[in-house]
N, C-alpha and C positions, 0 to 999 in steps of 0.2 A: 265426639270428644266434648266434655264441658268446658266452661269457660274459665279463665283462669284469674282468679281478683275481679272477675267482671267483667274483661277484655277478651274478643273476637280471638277463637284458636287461629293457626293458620290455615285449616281446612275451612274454615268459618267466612275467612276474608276471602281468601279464593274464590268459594262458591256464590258472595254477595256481587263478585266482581262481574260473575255472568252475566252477558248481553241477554236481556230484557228487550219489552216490545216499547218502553220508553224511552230506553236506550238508544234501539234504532230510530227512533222517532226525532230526537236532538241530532244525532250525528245527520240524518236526511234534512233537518232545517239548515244546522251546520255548513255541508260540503255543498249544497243547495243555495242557498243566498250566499256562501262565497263566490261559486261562479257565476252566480248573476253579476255579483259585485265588481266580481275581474272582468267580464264580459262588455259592460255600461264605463268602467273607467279605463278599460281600455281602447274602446271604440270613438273616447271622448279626447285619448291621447293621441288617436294617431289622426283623427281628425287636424287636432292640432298642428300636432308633427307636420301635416302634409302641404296646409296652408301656409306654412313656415316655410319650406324646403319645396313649394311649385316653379315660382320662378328661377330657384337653382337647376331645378329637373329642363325646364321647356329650357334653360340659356346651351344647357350640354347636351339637348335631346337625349336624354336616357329614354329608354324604351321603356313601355307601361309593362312587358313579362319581368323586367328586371326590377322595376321599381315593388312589383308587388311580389314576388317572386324569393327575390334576393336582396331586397331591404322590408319590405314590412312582415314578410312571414318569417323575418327573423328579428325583427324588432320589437315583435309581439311579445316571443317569450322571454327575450332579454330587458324587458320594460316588466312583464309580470315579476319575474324571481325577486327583478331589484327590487319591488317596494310589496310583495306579497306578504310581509309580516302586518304588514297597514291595512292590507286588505280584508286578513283575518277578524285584525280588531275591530275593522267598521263594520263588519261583516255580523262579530258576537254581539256587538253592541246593540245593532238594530234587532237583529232575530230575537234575541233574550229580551228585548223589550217588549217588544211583541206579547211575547210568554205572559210578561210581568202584566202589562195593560189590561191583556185576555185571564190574568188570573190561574195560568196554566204552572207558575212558578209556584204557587200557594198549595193549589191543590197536589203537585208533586213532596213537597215539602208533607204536607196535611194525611200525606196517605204513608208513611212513616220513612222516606227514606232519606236519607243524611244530606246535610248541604253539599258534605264531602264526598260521599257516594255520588249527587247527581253530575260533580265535575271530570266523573270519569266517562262518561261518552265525549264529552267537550276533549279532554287531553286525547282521547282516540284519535278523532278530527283532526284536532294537534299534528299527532303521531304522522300521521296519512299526509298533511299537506308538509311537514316539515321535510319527510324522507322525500318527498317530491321536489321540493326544491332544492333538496344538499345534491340529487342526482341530476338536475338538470341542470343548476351552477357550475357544477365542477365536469360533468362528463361529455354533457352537449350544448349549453350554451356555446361555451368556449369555440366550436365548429360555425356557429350559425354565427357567431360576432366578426369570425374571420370571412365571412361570405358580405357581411353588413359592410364591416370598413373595408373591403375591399370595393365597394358598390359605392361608398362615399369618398373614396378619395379618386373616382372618376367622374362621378356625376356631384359632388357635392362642394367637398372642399377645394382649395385654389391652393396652384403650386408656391405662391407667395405666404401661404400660411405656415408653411412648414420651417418655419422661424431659424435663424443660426442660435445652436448649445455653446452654453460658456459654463469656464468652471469644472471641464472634465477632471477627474481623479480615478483612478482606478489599478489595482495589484495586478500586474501580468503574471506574476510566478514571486514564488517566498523571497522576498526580500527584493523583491524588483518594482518599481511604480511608475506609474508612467502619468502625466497630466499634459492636458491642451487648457489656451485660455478661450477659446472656442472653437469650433468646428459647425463646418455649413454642409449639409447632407448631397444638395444640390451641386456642387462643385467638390465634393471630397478634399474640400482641403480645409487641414486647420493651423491657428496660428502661437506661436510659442509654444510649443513642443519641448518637453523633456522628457527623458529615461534615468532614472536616479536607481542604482544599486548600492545595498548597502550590504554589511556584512554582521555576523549571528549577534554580533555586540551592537548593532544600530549605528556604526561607523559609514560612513560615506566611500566608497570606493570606488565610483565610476559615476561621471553624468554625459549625457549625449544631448545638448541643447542645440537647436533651431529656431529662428525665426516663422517658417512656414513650413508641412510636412502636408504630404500628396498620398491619398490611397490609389496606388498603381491596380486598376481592374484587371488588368491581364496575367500581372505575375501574383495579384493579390497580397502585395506588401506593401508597410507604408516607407516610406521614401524620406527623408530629413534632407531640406533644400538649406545651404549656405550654413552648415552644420560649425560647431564645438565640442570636442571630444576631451573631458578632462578625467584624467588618469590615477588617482591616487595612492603611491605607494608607500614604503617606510624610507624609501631613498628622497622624497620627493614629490610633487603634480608634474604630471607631462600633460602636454596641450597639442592635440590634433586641431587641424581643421579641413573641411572641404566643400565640394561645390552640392555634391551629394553622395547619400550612404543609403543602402538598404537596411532595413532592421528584421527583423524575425521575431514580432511584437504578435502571438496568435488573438488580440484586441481586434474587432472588426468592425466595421464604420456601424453595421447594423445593433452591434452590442450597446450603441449610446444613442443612436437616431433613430430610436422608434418612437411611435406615439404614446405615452406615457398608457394611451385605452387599448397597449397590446399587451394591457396585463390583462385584462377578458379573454384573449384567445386561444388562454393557457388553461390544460386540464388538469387536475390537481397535481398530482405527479410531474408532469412538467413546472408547475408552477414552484414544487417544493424543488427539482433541481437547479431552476433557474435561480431561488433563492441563493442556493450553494453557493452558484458561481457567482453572483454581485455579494455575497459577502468576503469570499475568498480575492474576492479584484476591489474590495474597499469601493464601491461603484455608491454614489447618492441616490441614485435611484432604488438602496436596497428596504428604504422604509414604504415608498410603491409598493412595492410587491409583495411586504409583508403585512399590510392593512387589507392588500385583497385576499391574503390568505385567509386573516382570522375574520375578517369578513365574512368569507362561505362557509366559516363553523357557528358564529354567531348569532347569523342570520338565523337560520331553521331554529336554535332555542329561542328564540324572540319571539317566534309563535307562539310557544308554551307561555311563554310570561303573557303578554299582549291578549292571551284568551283569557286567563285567571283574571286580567282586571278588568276584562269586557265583560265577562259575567258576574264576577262582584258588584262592578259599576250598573249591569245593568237590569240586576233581576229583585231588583226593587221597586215599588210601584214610587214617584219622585213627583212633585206640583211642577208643570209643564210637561208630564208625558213624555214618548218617543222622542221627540224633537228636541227634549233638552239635555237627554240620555247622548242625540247622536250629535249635538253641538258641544259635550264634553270629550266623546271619544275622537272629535274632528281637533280637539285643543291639543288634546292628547298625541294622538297622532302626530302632527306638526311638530308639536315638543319633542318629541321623540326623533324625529329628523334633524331637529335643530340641534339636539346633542349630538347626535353621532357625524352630521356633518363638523362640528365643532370640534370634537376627540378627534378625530381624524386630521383636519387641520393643523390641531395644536400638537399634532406626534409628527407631522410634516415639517413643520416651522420651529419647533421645538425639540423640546428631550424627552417628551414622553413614549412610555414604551409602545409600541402599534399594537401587543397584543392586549394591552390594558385598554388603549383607547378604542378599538372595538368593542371591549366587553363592559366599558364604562355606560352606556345607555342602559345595558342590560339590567347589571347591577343594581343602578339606580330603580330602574323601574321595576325591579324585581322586590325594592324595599316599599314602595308603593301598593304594588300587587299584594305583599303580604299586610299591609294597613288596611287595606280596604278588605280583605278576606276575613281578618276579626269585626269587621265593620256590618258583614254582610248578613242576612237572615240566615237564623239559621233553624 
């Protein structure tokens, strides 16, 4: 087929797209000095980790098969997924400069093939480590976090840490709410208890307030001690009171006392029904669970972006060499953290939306990615 105005047919583009012996050449530096890179920063984390968390281990005697077993062979790859978009980029950074130093980026360029052409082995790489993490995020991290914090809240944390919740709110059923002004995990019980119904016009028709209310383990209901029963009808308020009342609240101590890090032990699908239900119970904890959602979709394209500006940024030959090439992509990095730890924050404390503030790093750097791409040799 001829070209048309000048421009590559679609048979034309396809056939340029084929892997070549240069090709595999980038994707082996690529997927190559990534896992050196995950390999050297991981070995220097848990080094750390473990110097940190010794004298926890010898005070609880945790056994050395658990410790390595069932906290570090699962700490490994819940420590890689979370920061593997960073490792990518320090990873492009260094290798592409390499290239550029060695004049390997010149000569590719020099032998006619496009700037844009040689970032398709780079998005391959992309490709490969990005599906690697959205599948180990959502289908098996989630397994191996529940084996971790199960392993830390015996050998790690103290039962004293497990702090009393204030400020409970949450929908039992349409048009029914329920609130504690705290609750202590440890003793099942919380204090100022109420049940408030209302009716389809947002009218008030029944409150069951207490002072103190008991999660009964045996019958599995909660219990309203030294209760108020207010009644409202069109005759009238009637006023109950008693010493106790069972309720038939299906709200369970476990639905608000978990460690806010049992949103990691949830698989995608669990994670999106659990959403459901703390939206449908008006629960505060429903912006949690929605940051780690859009977390494990934004994560893997942050690969993509974070490669585009590791090889723009660094397949240029620069005064200072490799070393100034990897003390921008370490600025970089950092920044990079430091937004999205921020967006996330400000959607926790704030109004902003969770799935914006996840995708706000992105964005950002995605408008950077594409400044330096007009920037770059081409």
């Amino acid at each position: 087929m001829e070209r048309i105005n000048g421009k590559k047919t679609f048979r034309e583009t396809v056939k340029s797209l084929k892997i070549k012996i240069i090709d595999r050449y980038i994707i082996r530096k690529f997927l190559g000095t990534f896992f050196v890179c995950l390999v050297l920063i991981l070995t220097i984390a848990v080094v750390f980790d473990f110097a940190e968390k010794i004298d926890n281990f010898m005070e609880k005697s945790a056994p050395w098969r658990a410790i390595i077993f069932d906290y570090y062979l699962n700490f490994i790859p819940y420590f890689a997924t979370l920061f593997a978009p960073l490792f990518v980029f320090i990873s492009v950074i260094f290798f592409t400069s390499r290239m550029a130093v060695n004049t390997e980026i010149i000569a590719i360029l020099n032998s006619g093939m496009s700037f844009r052409r040689m970032m398709w082995p780079y998005f391959l790489s992309a490709l490969v480590i990005a599906i690697f993490i959205f599948y180990l995020t959502n289908f098996v991290i989630p397994h191996s976090n529940l084996i971790r914090m199960d392993f830390e809240d015996k050998y790690y944390r103290s039962q004293s840490k497990r702090m009393t919740i204030e400020n409970i709110h949450r929908m039992e059923s349409k048009n029914v709410y329920v609130y504690m002004e705290s609750y202590n995990p440890l003793y099942y019980r919380g204090r100022n208890f109420s049940i408030e119904k209302f009716d389809d016009n947002g009218k008030l028709i029944s409150k069951i307030s207490a002072p103190t209310v008991l999660w009964d383990t045996a019958s599995s209901k909660w219990s309203a001690l030294n209760y108020i029963h207010r009644e409202i009808t069109d005759k009238g308020e009637i006023i109950k009171k008693g010493i106790r009342i069972d309720t038939v609240l299906t709200i369970k101590p476990s639905d608000f006392s978990r460690d806010p890090k049992f949103v990691g032990t949830m698989t995608y699908s669990e994670l999106n029904d659990y959403v459901d239900l703390l939206r449908m119970q008006g629960s505060d904890e429903l912006k949690i669970f929605l940051i780690e959602k859009h977390r494990r979709i934004s994560n893997p394209f942050a690969v993509f972006i974070l490669s585009l500006i590791g090889v723009t940024l660094s397949s240029k030959k620069i005064r200072g060499g490799i070393g100034m090439n990897i003390g921008i992509g370490l600025a970089l990095s950092f920044s990079y953290i430091f937004f999205q730890q921020f967006a996330s924050q400000f959607s926790l404390k704030g109004n902003l939306d969770p799935g914006l503030a996840m995708w706000i790093p992105n964005l950002l750097y995605l408008v950077i990615a594409s400044v330096l791409y007009k920037l770059a040799p081409k």
